[in-house]
N, C-alpha and C positions, 0 to 999 in steps of 0.2 A: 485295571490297575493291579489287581492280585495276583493276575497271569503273568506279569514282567517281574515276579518276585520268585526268586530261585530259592535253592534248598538254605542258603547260607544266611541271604536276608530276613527267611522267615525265623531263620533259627535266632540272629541277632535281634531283631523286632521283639521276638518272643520273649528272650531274656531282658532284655529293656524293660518291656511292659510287667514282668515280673519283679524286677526291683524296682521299677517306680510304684507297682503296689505292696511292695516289704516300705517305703517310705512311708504310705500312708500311717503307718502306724508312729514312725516317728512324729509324724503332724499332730497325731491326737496326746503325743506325749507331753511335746513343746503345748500345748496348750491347759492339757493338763497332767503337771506332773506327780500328783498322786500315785499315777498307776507305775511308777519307778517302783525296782524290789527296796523296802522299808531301811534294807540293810544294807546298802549299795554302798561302794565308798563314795564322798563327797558329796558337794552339794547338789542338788537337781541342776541347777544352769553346766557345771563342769560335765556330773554324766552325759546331758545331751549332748553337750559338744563334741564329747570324748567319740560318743556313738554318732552323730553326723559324722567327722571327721572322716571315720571308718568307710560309713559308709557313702560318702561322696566319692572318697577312693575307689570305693568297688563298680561304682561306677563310669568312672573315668575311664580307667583302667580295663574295664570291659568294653567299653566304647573304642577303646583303643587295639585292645586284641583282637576284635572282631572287623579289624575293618581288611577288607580283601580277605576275607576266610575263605580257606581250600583252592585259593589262585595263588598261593604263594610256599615256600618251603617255611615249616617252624626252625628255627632257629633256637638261641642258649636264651635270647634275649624274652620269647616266648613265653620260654619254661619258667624264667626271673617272674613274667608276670603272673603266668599261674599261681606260682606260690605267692604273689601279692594277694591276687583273687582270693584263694584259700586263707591267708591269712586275715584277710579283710571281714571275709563272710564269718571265720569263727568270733572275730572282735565285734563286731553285728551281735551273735549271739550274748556274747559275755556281757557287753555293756550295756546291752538291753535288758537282760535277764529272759531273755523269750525263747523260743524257738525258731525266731527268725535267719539266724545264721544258715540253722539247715535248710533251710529254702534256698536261700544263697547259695550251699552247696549244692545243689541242682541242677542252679543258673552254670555251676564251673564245670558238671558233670556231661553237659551240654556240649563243651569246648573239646572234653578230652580225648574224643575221636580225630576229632581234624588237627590236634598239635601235638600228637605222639601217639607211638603202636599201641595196639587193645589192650594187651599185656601189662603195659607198664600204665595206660588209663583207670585201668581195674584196679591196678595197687595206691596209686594217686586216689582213687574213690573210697578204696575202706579206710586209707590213712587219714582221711579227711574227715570223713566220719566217725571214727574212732576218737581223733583228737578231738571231738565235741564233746565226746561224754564229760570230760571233767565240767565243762560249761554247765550240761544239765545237774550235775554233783552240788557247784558250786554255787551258780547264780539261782537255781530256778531250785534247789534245797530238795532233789530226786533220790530216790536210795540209790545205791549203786545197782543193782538191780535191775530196776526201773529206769536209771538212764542208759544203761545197756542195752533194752527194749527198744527204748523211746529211741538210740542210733539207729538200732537193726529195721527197725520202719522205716525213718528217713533213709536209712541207704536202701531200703527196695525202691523207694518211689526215683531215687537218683539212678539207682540203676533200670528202672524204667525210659528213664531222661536219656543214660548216657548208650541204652539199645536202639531208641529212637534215632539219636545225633547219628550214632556208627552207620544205621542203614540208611541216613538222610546222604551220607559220607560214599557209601557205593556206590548206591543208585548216583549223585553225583558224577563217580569216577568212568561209572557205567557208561552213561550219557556222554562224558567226554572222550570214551574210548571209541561209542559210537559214532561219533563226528568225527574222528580222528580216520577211523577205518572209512568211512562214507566219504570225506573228502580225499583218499589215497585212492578209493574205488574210482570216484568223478574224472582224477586224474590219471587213474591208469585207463581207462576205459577212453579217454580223449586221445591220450595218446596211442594204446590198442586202435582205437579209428583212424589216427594217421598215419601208422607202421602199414593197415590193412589198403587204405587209400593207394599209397607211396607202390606198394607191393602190385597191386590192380593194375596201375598206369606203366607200373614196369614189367609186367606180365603183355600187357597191351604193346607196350611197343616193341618189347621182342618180337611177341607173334609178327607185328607188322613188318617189321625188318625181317626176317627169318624168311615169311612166307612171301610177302607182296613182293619185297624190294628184290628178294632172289630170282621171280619169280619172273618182272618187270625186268630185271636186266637181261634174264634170257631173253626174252621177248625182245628187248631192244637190238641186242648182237643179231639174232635170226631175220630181222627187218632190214639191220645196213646190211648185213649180206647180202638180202632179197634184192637191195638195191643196186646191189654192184651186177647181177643176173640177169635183172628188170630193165626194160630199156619202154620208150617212148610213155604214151600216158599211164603204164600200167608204174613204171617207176616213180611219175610223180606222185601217186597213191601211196606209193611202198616207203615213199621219204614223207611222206604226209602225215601217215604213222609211225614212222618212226620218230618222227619231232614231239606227236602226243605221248608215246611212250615214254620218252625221257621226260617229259615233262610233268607225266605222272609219277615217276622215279624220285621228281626231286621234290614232288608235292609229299609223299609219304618220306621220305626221310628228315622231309622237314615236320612232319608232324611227330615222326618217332621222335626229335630233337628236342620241342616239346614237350613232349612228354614226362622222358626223361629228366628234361630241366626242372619240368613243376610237380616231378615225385618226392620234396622234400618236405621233413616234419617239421609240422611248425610247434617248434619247442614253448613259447608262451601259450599256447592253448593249452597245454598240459600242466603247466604251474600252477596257472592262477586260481583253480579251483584249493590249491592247497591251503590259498591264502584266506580263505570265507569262513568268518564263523568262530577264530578262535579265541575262547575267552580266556579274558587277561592281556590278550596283547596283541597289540596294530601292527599290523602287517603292512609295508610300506615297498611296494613293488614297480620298481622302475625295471622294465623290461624291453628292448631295443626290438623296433619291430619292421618289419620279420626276420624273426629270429630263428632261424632252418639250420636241419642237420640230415643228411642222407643215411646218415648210419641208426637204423633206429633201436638198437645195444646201447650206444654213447647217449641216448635223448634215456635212454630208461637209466641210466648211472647219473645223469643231471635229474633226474625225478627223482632218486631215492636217497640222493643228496640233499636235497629240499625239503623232502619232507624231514631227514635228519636235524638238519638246522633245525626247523620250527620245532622241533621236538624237545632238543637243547635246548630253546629261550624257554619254554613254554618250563619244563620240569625243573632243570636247575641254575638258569643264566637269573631268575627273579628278575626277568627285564621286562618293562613295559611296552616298549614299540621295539620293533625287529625293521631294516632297512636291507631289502636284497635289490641287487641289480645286477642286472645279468645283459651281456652283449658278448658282439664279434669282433675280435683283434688278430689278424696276424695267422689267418685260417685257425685259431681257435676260438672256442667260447671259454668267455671267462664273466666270475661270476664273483662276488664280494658279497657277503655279510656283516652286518655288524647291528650289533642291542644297546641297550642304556642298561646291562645288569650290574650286578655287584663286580664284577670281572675278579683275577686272582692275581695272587703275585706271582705264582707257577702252580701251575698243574699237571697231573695225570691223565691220560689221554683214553676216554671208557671206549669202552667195545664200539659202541655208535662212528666215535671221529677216526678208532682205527678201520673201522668198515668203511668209512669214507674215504679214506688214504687208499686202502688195498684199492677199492675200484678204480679209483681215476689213476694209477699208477697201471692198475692193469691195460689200460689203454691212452698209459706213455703222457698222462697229466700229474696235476700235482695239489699237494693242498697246504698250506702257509697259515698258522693260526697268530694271532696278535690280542694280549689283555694284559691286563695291568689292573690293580683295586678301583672300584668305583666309577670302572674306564668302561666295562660290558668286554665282549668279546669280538673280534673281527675277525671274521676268514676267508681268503683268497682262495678259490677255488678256478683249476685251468683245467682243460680239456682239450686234444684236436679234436678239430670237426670231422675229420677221417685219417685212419691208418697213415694215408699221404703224407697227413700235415703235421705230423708226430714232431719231423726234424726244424719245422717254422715254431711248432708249438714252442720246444727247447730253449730256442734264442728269446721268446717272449717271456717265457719265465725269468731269464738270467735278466 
């Protein structure tokens, strides 16, 4: 069971099981509230409540940010809740009079690797910790001094928390860059074997056309001649081979044909590794089979196109399932995407979709994007299957 828990659940698990043990103390409060500071405002039943309130918030609210951590981009909505969190854990503090807030803070210091840069996590942790001093000033009656101290410890042990979460955060990023390059490897290395294939069978029936078939039609011409020379039994011999010799002629050119014919890459053995393994989001691959292209430049511009898409959903589409299909129309291959992302109302086009654009234009295709809010993204992607079919391609696009 522990092995199926990755960097982000152990990390939510773990702050969980830390505020449900910052709770225990409220249990022993509610039961006896004695141990309230003597000079608290109100009565014991309000203080409890005041400090449940809080702190069922922080827990919500942490149940809530933590879910899909480090598969999804942070957002404005995020950062609202952070400062819920922070705000939560210091009112923990205040209305308990304890030092429980800053344990709280810990649990938030945990978070602030994965929903904003180190930079701006590090000023979120002293500010956090900072704003507690008054708490120890006020509720827990510390010199100023002393609750000075009493912060600068809690923020080592957070900033032990929040060095921990950052390298829980790489090693993550690590891992998924690995898989990223490991399935680009699987898939260029499939199709490297069908370029090498394709190459082999057409290396092979050149030699056999070049050497045999030239070689077999001398032989043929030099035998009808024989024949027209040859008379009585020695000419039926000489027409006897000459029938086998054609008939060897047309056995090898029928094999160069062959050949030939079945030197094409089969463009889905080279995809689908792309699709294995990626977390956060289903890959939904409808691929038309066999799916062949002779050119194998154009089969490696639909690879590096594929992996672009999954790239896009994975880092900025926030989509959960990805839908590609990809077939033959019209001597081209043509290829649709589309996500469940956030989509936009217009966008700016990154280096990714314009390196998509330039390739398939450089080989007379074309790429067509389609989104809207809450719509995800869709894009049309065309290609000829060869140089030839550049001018069939054209009419298909329009």
């Amino acid at each position: 069971m522990l092995a199926r828990l990755n960097h982000t659940r152990l990390l939510r698990y773990a702050g969980l099981f830390t505020w449900g043990a910052v709770g225990l103390w409220l249990l022993n409060v509610w039961l006896d509230p004695t141990l309230l500071a003597p000079d608290a405002e109100g009565p014991p039943t309000l203080q409890v409540l005041r400090w449940l309130s809080v702190y069922l918030t922080f827990g919500a609210v942490y149940w809530w940010i933590t879910r899909q951590l480090g598969q999804r981009r942070p957002g404005v909505v995020d950062h609202g809740l952070l400062l819920v969190l922070t705000a939560c854990a210091i009112g923990v503090g205040y209305f308990s009079g304890t030092g429980l807030g800053s344990i709280l803070l810990m649990v938030v210091a945990g978070l602030l690797p994965w929903l904003m840069p180190v930079r701006f996590g590090l000023v979120w942790l002293i500010c956090g910790n900072v704003a507690i001093i008054p708490v120890f000033v006020g509720a827990l009656d510390f010199p100023p001094i002393l609750a000075v101290l009493q912060s600068l410890a809690y923020m080592g042990f957070s900033s032990l928390v929040f060095v921990t979460a950052l390298v829980a955060r790489q090693q993550a990023e690590a891992r998924e860059e690995q898989r990223r390059l490991n399935a680009e490897l699987r898939a260029t290395r499939a199709l490297l074997g069908e370029s090498v294939r394709v190459n082999e069978r057409t290396r092979i029936s050149r030699e056999l056309h070049d050497l045999l078939g030239h070689h077999l039609t001398a032989l043929s011409l030099n035998l009808e001649v024989a024949g027209h020379l040859s008379e009585g039994r020695v000419k039926e011999h000489v027409q006897q081979a000459h029938t086998l010799a054609r008939l060897l002629l047309t056995d090898v050119r029928e094999a160069v044909s062959q050949l030939r014919e079945g030197g094409a890459i089969d463009l889905g053995a080279a995809l689908l590794p792309l699709a294995e393994n990626v977390p956060a989001l289903d890959i939904h691959m409808d691929i038309e089979t066999p799916l062949t292209l002779d050119d194998p430049e154009r089969a490696h511009v639909m690879l590096r196109c594929t992996q672009e898409i999954i790239t896009n959903a994975v880092r900025h589409a926030g989509a959960r399932n990805l839908w590609i299909n990809a077939g033959r129309r019209s001597d081209c291959i043509v290829m649709s995407a589309r996500d469940d992302g956030h989509g936009a109302d217009t966008f700016v086009a990154g280096n990714g979709l314009r390196g998509m654009r330039e390739r398939l234009q450089q080989h007379g295709g074309d790429l067509k994007i389609e989104t809207r809010p809450e719509a995800g993204f869709c894009l049309h992607l065309t290609l000829p299957a060869s140089a030839a079919a550049a001018a069939a391609c054209e009419g298909a696009i329009a």
